[in-house]
C-alpha positions as CSV (number, residue, x, y, z in Angstrom):
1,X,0.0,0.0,0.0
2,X,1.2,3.5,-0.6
3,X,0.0,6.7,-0.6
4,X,1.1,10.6,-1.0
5,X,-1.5,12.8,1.3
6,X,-0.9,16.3,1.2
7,X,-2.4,17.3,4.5
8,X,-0.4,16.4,7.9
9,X,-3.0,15.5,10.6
10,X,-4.9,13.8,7.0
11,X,-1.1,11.6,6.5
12,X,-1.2,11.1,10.2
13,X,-4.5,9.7,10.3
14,X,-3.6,7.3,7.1
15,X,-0.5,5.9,9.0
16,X,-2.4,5.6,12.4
17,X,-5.1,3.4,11.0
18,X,-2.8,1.1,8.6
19,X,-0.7,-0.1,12.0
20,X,-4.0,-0.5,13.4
21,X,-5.1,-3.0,10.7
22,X,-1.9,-4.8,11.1
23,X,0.2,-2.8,8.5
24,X,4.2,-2.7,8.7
25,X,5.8,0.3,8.1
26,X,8.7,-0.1,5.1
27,X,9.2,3.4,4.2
28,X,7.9,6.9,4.8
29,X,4.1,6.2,2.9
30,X,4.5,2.4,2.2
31,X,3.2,-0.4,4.4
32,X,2.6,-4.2,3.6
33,X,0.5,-6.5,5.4
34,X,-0.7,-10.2,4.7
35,X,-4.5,-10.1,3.0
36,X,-6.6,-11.1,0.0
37,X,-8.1,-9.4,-2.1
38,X,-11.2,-8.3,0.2
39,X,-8.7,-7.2,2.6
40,X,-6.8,-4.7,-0.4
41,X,-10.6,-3.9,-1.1
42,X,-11.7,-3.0,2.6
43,X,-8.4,-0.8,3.3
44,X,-8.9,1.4,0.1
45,X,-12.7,2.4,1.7
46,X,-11.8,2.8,4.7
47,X,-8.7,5.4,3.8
48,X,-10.7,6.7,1.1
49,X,-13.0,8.3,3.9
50,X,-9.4,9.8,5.4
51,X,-8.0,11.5,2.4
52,X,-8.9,14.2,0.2
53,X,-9.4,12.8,-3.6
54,X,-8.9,16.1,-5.3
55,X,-4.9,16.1,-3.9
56,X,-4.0,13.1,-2.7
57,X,-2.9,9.8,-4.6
58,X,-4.0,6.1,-2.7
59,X,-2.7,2.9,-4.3
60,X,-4.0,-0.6,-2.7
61,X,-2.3,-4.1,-4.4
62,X,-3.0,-7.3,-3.4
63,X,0.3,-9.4,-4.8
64,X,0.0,-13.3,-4.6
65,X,2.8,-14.9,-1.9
66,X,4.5,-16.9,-5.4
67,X,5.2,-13.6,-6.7
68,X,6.5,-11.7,-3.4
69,X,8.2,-14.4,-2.6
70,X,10.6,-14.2,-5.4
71,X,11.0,-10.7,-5.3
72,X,14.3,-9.2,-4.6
73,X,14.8,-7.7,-1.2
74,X,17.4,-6.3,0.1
75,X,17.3,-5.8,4.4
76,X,15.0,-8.3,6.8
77,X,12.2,-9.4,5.0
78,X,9.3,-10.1,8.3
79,X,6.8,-9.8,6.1
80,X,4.3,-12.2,3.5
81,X,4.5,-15.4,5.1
82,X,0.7,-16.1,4.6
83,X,-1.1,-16.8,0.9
84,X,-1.0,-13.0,-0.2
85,X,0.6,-10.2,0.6
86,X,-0.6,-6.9,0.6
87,X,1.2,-3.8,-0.7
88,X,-0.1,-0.4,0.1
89,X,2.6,1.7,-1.2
């Protein structure tokens, strides 16, 4: 998952809820979490009631485990062990 929200307390609010649905933090705006597809589906409502659509930029992928698994990654990886990940970036 990722996103690039121009208002602070707006960003703030973004970050706050993606830890609170289990999200880990792997830079400034991206987060990745284990899901399916409903799971990709349900976070891009709920922070689509959090940012402002005219300015700010959301993007919500639900990546199979076979294809995150053979990415390249450099760093601990401590996240995706489950069927799908989930990218918010």
């Amino acid at each position: 998952m990722a996103y690039d929200v121009r208002d602070d307390s707006a960003r703030n609010a973004v970050a706050k809820r993606l830890t609170a649905l289990g999200f880990i933090r792997i830079q400034k705006s991206a987060y990745v979490r284990r899901g399916t597809r409903g799971v990709a589906r349900h976070v891009f409502r709920v922070l689509s009631r959090l940012i402002d659509t005219s300015t700010d930029k959301l993007l919500v992928l639900s990546i199979p485990e076979n294809v995150y698994a053979s990415a390249l990654i450099l760093g601990r990886r401590g996240v995706g062990d489950g069927e799908h990940v989930t990218v918010l970036a």
